[in-house]
LUMTIDREN-25510 format. One record per residue (C-alpha): x, y, z. Coordinates in pm, 1 decimal, always signed. Example, Ala and Ser with C-alpha at 12.3 -4.5 7.8 and 13.67 -1.06 7.14 Angstrom:
! residues 2
R          u          v          w
R    +1230.0     -450.0     +780.0
R    +1367.0     -106.0     +714.0
END
This chain:
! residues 97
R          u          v          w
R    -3582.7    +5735.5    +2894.5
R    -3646.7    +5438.3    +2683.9
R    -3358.6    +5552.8    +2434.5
R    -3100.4    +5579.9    +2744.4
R    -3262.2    +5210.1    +2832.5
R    -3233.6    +5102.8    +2407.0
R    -2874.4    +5246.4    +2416.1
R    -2764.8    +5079.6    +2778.0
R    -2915.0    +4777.7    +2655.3
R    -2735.8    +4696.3    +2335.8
R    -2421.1    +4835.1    +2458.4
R    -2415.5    +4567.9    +2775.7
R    -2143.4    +4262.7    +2649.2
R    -2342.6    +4089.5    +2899.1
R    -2674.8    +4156.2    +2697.1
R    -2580.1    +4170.4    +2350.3
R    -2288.0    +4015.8    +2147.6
R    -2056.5    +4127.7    +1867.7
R    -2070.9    +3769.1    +1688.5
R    -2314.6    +3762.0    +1376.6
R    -2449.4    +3419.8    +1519.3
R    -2562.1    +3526.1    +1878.4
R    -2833.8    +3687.4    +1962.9
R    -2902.0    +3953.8    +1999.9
R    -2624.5    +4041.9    +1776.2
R    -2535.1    +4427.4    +1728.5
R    -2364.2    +4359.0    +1443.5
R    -2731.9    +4287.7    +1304.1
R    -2869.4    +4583.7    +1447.0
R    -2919.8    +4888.5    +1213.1
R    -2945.1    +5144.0    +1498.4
R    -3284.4    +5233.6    +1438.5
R    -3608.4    +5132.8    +1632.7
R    -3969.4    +5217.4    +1640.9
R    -4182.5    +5214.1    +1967.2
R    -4480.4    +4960.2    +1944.2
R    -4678.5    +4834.6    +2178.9
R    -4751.8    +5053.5    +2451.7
R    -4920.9    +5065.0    +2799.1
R    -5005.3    +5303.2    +3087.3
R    -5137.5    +5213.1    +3418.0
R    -5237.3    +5406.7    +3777.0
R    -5421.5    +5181.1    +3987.5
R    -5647.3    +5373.6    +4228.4
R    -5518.9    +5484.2    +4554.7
R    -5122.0    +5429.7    +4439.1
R    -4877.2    +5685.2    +4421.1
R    -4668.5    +5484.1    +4108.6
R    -4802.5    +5552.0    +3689.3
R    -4658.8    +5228.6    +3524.9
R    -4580.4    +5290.3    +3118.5
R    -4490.4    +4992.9    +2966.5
R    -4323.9    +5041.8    +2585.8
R    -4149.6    +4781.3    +2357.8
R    -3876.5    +4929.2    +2102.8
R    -3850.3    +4729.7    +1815.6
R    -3487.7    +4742.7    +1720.2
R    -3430.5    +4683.6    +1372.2
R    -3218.0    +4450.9    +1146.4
R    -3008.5    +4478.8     +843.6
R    -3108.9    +4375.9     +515.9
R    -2905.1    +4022.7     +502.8
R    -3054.9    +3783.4     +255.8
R    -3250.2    +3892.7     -119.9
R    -3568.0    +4001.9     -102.1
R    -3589.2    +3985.5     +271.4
R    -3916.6    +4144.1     +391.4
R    -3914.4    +4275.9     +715.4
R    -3664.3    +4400.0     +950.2
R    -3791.8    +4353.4    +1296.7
R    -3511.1    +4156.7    +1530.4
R    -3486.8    +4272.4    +1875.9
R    -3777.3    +4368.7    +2121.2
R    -3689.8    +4530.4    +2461.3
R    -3974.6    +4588.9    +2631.6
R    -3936.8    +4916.3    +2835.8
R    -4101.8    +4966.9    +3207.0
R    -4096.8    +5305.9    +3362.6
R    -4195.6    +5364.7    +3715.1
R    -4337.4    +5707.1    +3781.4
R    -4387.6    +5780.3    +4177.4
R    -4605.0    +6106.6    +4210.1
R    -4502.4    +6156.9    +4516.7
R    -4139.7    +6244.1    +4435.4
R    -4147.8    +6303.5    +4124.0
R    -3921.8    +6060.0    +3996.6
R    -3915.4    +5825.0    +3702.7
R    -3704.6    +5498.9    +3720.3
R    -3648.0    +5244.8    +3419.1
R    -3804.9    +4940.9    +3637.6
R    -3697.0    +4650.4    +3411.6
R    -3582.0    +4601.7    +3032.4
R    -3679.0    +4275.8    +2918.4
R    -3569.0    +4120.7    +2569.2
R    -3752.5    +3910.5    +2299.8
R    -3716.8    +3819.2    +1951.5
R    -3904.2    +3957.9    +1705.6
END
């Protein structure tokens, strides 16, 4: 689920631009990420698991000796209702990195 929501994400024109000098620019964007922070929560009582993840979506190498290659953070929420069974993307949220 949170590579469908990475994917959907950087593929929305209204989310993410082509131009080198927007942000969050795919044309920065190597196409790899790496899931950091993460976070799980069932309150007592509640029918809903919350799982919280942030991909770190990564950029290109762009200047000499450039250390680093974090850009893009979406931060992934996932709704999981044990009553039915289901699992919804809640919200993507974006920062930079």
């Amino acid at each position: 689920m949170v590579d469908h929501a990475v994917n959907e994400y950087i593929n929305n024109d209204d989310l993410a631009y082509d131009a080198w000098e927007e942000f969050p620019s795919r044309s920065r964007l190597t196409g790899e990420y790496y899931l950091g922070n993460q976070y799980y929560a069932m309150e007592p009582g509640n029918d809903h698991c919350f799982a919280s993840s942030m991909a770190c979506c990564q950029e290109k190498l762009w200047y000499p000796n450039q250390i680093g290659q974090d850009y893009l953070g979406l931060d992934v929420d996932v709704e999981f209702d044990t009553a039915t069974g289901m699992m919804i993307v809640a919200m993507v949220s974006s920062s930079v990195i």
